[in-house]
Steps between C-alpha positions, in 0.01 A plus 500: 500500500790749599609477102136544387479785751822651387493481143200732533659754706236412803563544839403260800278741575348581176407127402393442865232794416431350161466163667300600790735325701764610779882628430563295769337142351643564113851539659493120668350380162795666333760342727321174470389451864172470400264416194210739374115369520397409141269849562810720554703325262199610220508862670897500468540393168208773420650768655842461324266438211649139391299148456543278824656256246791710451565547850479072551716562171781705694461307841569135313808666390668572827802300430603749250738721585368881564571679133256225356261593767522799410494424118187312524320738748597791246364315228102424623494812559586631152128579225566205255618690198863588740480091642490411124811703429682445768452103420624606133750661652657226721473248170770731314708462786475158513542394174811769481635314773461189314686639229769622667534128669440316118777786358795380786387113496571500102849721462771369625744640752885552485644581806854664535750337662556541869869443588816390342482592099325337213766223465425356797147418426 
């Protein structure tokens, strides 16, 4: 929830007024010592104006590392014309990428010689 939260620029606070819910109760969720009613979990996901399937979405990936939280809780909340471009996007990276491995896999390598000179190798 804190990425959700943060990606839109919301304070504790703010959602917790959105919410209709306490500062105090959306800060334990955050940490984790505690789990939202199904009710709040609807309000939440309303107030920072994402589907409750995209916050199950974030949660399932909490073995991520935290820049792919962030990643994914930057892209729900993107209109569908920027998700579809940022997808585009990331494909031209990858298949660059790809490139760049297929172009050093097929030419080979000489390496210089280290020590002595080239009569002892």
């Amino acid at each position: 929830m804190r990425h959700l939260r943060k990606s839109k620029g919301l304070t504790l606070a703010e959602v917790a007024l959105k919410a209709a819910s306490h500062v105090g109760n959306l800060s334990r969720i955050e940490r984790g010592s505690t789990m939202p009613s199904m009710d709040l979990l609807y309000r939440l996901a309303a107030s920072l104006d994402v589907r409750v399937s995209d916050v199950f979405s974030i949660a399932d990936n909490r073995e991520h590392d935290e820049q792919q939280l962030a990643l994914n809780s930057l892209y729900i909340t993107l209109p569908t014309r920027e998700r579809d471009l940022l997808f585009a996007f990331a494909k031209l990276l990858q298949d660059r990428d790809q490139q760049d491995v297929e172009a050093l896999s097929m030419e080979p390598v000489i390496l210089p010689v280290m020590f002595g000179d080239s009569t002892d190798v």
